[in-house]
C-alpha positions in Angstrom: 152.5 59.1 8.1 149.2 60.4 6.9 150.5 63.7 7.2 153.0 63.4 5.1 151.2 61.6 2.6 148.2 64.4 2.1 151.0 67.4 2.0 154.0 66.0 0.7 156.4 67.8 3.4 158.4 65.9 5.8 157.7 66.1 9.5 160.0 65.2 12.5 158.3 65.6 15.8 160.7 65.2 18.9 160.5 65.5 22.6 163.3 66.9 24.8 163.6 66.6 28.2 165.3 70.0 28.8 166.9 72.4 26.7 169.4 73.7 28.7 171.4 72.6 32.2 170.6 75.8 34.1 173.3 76.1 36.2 171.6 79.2 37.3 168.6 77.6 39.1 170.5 76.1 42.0 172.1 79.2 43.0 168.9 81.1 43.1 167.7 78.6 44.9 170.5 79.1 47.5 170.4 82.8 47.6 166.5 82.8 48.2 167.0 79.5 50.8 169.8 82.3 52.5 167.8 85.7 52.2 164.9 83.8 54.3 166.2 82.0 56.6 168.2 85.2 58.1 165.0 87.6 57.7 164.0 84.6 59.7 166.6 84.8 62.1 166.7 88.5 62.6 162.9 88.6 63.3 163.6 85.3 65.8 166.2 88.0 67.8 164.4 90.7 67.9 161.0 89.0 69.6 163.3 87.3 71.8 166.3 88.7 72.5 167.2 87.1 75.8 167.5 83.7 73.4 171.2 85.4 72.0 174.0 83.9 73.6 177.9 83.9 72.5 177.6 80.7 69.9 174.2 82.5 68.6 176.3 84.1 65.7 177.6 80.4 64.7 174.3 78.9 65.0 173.0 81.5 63.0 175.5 80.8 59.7 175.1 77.2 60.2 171.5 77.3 60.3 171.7 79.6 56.9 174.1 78.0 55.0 172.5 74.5 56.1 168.7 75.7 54.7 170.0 77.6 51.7 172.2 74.4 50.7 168.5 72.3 51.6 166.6 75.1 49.1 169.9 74.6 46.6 168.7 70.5 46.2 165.1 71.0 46.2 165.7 73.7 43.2 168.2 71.5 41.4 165.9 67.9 41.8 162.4 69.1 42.3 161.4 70.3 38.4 158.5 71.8 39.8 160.8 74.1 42.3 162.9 75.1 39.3 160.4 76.1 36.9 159.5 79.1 39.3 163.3 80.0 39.3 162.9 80.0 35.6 163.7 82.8 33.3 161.0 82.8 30.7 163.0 84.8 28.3 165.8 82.7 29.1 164.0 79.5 28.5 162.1 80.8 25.6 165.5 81.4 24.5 167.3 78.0 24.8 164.7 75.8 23.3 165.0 77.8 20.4 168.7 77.2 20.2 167.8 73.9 21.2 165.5 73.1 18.2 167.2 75.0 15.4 170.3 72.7 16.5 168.5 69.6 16.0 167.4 71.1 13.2 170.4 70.8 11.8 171.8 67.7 13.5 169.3 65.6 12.2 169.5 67.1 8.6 165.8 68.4 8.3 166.6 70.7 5.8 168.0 67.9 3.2 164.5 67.4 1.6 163.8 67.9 -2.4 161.7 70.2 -1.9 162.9 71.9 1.4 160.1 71.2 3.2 161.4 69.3 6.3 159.1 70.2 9.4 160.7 70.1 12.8 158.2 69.8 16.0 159.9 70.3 19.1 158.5 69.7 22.6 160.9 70.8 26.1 159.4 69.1 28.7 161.4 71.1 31.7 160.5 74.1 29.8 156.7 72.9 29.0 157.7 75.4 25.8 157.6 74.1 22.2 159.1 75.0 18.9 158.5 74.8 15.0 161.5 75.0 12.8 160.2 75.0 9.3 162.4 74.8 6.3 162.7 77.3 3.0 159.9 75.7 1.3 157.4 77.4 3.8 158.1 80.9 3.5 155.8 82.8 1.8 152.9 80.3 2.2 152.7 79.7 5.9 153.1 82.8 8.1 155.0 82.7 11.9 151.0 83.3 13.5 150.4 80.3 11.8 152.7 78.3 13.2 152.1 79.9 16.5 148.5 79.2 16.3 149.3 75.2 16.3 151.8 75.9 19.1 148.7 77.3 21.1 146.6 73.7 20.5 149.6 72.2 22.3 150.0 74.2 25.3 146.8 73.0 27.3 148.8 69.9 27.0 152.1 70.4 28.0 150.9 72.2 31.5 149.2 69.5 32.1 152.6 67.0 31.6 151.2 65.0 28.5 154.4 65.6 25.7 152.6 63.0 23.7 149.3 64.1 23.8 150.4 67.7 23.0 152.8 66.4 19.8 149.3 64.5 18.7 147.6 67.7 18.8 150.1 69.6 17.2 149.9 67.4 13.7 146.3 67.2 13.8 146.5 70.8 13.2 149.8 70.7 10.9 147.7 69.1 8.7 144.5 71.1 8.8 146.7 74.0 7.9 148.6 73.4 5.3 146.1 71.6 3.4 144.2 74.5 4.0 147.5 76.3 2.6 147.2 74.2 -0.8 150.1 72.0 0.5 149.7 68.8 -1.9 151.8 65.2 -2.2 153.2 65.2 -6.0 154.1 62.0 -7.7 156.3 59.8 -6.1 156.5 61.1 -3.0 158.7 59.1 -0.6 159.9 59.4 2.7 163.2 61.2 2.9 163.0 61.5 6.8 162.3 59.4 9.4 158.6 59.1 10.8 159.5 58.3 14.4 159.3 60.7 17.4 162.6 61.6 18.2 163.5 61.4 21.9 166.4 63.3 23.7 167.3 63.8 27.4 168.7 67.2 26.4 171.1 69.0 28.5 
């Protein structure tokens, strides 16, 4: 990787499906599927009152247990639905964990020099996350790396992983070259180059 080869760390880029199950998503998903179908209801009996019957109570539970269960799927299958359900804080959160456990999984930080460079794209999330070893403190700041996450962004809204991760160490290397980041002599690669792929949770 020409990357590696100009700087002399060791990069690992990867791409996640999701960070984290969500369990959370599908229930929010029922509650808001409940909460409008009976505002819908209640506004239904009131403009037309002579419609209640004696099964109009039954009707009315089935009907909001059947759309909140409907709004329940759609929020569990549709990733579009469930990114609106989507604590930011929360997701911000997991991909994190997420990437600092690959992190360590993978052994990034068993370089010489302790310069192993993880690159972490959540697809679900559309977040993404630099774990940088030891050997980078002190020369490259956290605006830094949040600068290159900012090149990748434009990408990832508009679903292109790839595209954003090609970005991303385009501009890894314009910065630590700028950084006086340098290959010594007989550098070799002590990581694999490959794009690591996971389905995540």
């Amino acid at each position: 990787m020409r990357l590696e080869a100009g700087t002399g760390i060791q990069v690992v880029p990867a791409v996640v499906g999701r960070a984290d199950s969500y369990p959370e998503i599908p229930w929010k998903g029922f509650a808001l599927g409940a909460s409008l179908a009976g505002f819908g209801l209640v506004v239904s009996d009131a403009l037309r009152p002579q419609w209640v019957t004696a099964t109009t109570a039954i009707i009315h539970v089935v009907a909001v247990l059947g759309i909140a269960a409907a709004c329940a799927l759609v929020a569990g299958f549709a990733p579009s639905i469930a990114r609106l359900l989507l604590n930011q804080r929360r997701a911000e959160g997991e991909v994190r964990q997420f990437a600092q456990s690959m992190f360590l999984r993978r052994a990034i930080f068993a370089t010489r020099n302790r310069t192993g460079l993880l690159v972490l794209v959540s697809v679900f999330e559309r977040r993404v996350e630099i774990v940088a070893d030891t050997g980078f403190d002190g020369r490259v700041a956290d605006s830094d790396w949040h600068n290159v996450i900012g090149r990748m962004t434009p990408h990832l809204r508009q679903g292109h992983p790839f595209a954003a991760l090609r970005d991303a160490l385009g501009a890894v290397d314009t910065l630590l070259t700028s950084k006086g980041f340098t290959a010594g002599p007989g550098g070799a690669d002590e990581l694999p180059n490959a794009a690591v792929q996971e389905r995540g949770e």
